[in-house]
N, C-alpha and C positions, 0 to 999 in steps of 0.2 A: 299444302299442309297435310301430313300425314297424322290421323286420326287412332287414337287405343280406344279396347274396351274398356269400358268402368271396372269389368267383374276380373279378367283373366288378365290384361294387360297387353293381350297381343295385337298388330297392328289389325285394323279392321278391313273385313271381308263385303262391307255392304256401302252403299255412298252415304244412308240416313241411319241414324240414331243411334244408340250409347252400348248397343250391345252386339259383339261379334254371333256370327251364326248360328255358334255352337252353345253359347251362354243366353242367347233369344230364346233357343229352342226350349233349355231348361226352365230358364223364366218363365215361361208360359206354361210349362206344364205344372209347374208348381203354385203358378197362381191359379189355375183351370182345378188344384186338388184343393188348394185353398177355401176358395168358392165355393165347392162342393159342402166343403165340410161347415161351413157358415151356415150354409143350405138345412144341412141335416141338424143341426143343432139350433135351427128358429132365427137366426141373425141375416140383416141384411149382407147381402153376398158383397157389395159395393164398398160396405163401409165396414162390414162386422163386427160392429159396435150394438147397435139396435134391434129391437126385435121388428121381421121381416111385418109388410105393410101389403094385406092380399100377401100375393105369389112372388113376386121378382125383388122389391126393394122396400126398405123403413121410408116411412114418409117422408124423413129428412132427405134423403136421397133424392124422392121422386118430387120434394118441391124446390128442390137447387136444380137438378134437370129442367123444369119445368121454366126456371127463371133464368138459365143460361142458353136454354132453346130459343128464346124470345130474344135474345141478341143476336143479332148477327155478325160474323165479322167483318164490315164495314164499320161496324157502331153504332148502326143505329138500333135504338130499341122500337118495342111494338108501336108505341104510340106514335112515335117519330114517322115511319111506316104508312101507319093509318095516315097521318095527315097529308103524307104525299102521295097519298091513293087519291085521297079527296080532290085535293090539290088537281091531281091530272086527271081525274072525271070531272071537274068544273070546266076546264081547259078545254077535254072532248066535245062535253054539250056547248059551249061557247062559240066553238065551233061549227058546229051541227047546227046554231042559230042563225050564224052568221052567213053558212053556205045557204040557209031554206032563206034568205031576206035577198041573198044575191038572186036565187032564180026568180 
């Protein structure tokens, strides 16, 4: 199946995503000025809605980062995580009791 760009229409030059070479290269440089100018004008550069939180992002940013970080892609969330940490440290010592009662 032969793939177009979104932007120019021409058949595509890369095996992944929506933009040929030439229209990536643009895209990024225009969102790299974008960004900037977020920057210089107090808004967060991510969303350029809010005013920036610290140095890098509005806090809305930095607390959907913070809550999509904690997923992983598997599915599972942190807590899910943690209990199958426990889960297989009970299992270890379990273990470790089991070998000290064999010698």
């Amino acid at each position: 199946m032969v793939k177009y760009c979104s932007v120019c229409g021409k058949e595509m030059d890369r095996f992944s995503g929506v933009f040929c070479r030439a229209c990536l290269k643009k895209h990024n440089k225009e969102t790299r000025e974008l960004k900037r100018e977020y920057k210089k004008q107090g808004l967060c550069p991510n969303c350029g809605r809010k005013p920036m939180f610290g140095h890098n992002k509005c806090k809305h940013c930095v607390e959907v980062h913070r809550k999509t970080s904690n997923t992983y892609l598997t599915g599972y969330n942190q807590d899910e995580l943690k209990l199958d940490l426990l889960k297989l440290k009970e299992e270890l010592e379990n273990e470790n009791i089991r070998k000290k009662d064999t010698k």
